[in-house]
Structure formats: structure tokens, C-alpha cells
C-alpha positions as protocol buffer text, in pm:
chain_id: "A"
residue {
  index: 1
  type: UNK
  ca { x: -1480 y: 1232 z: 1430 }
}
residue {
  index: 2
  type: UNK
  ca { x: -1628 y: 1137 z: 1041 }
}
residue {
  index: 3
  type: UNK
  ca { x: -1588 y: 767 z: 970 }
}
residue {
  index: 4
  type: UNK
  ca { x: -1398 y: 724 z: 682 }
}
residue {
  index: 5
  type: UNK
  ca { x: -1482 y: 488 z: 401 }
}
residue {
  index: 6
  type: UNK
  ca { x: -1259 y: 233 z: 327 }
}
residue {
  index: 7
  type: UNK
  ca { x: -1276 y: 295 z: -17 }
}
residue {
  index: 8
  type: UNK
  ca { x: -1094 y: 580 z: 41 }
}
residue {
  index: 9
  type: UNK
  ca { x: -788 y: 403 z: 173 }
}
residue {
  index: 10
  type: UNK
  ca { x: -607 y: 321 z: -160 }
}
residue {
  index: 11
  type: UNK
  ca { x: -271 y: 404 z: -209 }
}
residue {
  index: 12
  type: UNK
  ca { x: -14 y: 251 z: -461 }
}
residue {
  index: 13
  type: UNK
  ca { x: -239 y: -15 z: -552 }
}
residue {
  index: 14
  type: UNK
  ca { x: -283 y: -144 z: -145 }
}
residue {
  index: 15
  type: UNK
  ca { x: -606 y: -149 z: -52 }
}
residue {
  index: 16
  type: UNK
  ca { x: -723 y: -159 z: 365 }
}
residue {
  index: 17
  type: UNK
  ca { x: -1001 y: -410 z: 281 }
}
residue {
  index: 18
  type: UNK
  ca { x: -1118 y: -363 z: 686 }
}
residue {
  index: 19
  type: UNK
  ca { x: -1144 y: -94 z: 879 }
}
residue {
  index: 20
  type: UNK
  ca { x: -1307 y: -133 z: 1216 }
}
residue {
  index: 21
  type: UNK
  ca { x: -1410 y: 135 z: 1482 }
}
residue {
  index: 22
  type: UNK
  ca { x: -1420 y: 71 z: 1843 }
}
residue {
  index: 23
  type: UNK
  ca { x: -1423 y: 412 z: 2133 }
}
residue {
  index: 24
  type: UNK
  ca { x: -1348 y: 622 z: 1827 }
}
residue {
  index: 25
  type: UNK
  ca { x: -1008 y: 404 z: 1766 }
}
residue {
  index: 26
  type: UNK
  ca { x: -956 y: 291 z: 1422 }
}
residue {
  index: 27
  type: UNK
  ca { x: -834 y: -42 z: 1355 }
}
residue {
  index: 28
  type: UNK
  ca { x: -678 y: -247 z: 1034 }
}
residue {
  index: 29
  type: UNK
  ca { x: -690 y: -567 z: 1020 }
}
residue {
  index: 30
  type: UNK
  ca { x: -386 y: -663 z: 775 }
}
residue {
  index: 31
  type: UNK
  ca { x: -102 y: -919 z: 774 }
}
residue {
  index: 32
  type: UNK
  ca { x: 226 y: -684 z: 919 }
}
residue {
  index: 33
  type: UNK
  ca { x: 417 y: -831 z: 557 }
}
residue {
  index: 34
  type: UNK
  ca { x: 150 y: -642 z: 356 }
}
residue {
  index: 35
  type: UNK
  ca { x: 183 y: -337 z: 587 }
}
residue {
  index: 36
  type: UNK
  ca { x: 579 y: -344 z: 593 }
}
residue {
  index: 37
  type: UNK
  ca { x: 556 y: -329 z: 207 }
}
residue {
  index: 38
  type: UNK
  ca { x: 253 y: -46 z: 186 }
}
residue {
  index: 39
  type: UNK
  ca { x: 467 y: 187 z: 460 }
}
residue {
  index: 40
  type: UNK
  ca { x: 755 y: 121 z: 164 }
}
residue {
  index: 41
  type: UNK
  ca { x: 593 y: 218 z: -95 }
}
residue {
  index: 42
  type: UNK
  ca { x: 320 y: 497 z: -9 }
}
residue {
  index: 43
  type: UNK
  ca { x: 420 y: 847 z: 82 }
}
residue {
  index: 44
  type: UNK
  ca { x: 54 y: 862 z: 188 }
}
residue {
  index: 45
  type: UNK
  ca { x: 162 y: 605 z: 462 }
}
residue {
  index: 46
  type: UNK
  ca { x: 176 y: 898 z: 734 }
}
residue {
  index: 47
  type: UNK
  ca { x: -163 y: 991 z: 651 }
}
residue {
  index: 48
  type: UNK
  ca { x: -269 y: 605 z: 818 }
}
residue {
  index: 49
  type: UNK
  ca { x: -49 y: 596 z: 1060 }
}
residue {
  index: 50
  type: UNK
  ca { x: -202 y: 857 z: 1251 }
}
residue {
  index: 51
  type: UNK
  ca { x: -518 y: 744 z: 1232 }
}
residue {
  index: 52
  type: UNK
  ca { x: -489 y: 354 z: 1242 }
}
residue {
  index: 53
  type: UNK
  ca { x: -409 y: 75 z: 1481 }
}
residue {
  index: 54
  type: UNK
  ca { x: -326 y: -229 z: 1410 }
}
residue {
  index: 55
  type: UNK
  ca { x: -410 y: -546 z: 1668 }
}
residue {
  index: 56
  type: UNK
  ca { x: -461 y: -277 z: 1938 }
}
residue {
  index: 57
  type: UNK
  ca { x: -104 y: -83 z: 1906 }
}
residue {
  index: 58
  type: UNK
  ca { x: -28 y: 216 z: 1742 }
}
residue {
  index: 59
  type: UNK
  ca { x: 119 y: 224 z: 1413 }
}
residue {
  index: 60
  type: UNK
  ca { x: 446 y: 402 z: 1431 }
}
């Protein structure tokens, strides 16, 4: 699995300012407002969902 830089996570202006990796598990750490409003806006939003978890659960 290649770590991803979190530069790489911009999408219509929303920017994943923390990405953490634990057992090969990626986590955001985000407010759920700003992530109801980036899963709005982003058709790109798949793309993190299936990667990313957010406080432990999966994004779905």
C-alpha cells in the first residue's frame, strides 16, 4: 500500500489537512459539516471514501 500525500487530496477547493495511518487504515481527521459539504460538492468524493475513515468508521 503507497502512502499518499496529503497534498494530493484537493478537490473543489477542500483540502484533508490530516491524514493519519494506523494497520494500513487511513484516517481524516475533519469536522463531519466540512465533510457533508466536500461529499456535495466533489465527484472525486468516491475516490476518499474508499480509502478513508473517519473517527474509526468507514466513510460510506
Amino acid at each position: 500500500m503507497s502512502l499518499v500525500s496529503k497534498d494530493d487530496f484537493q478537490y473543489n477547493a477542500f483540502l484533508i489537512n490530516s491524514l493519519k495511518t494506523y494497520q494500513n487504515v487511513a484516517y481524516i481527521v475533519t469536522k463531519q459539516t466540512d465533510l457533508k459539504r466536500f461529499n456535495k460538492c466533489s465527484d472525486d468524493a468516491v475516490n476518499v471514501n474508499l480509502i478513508a475513515n473517519i473517527n474509526g468508521h468507514p466513510i460510506w
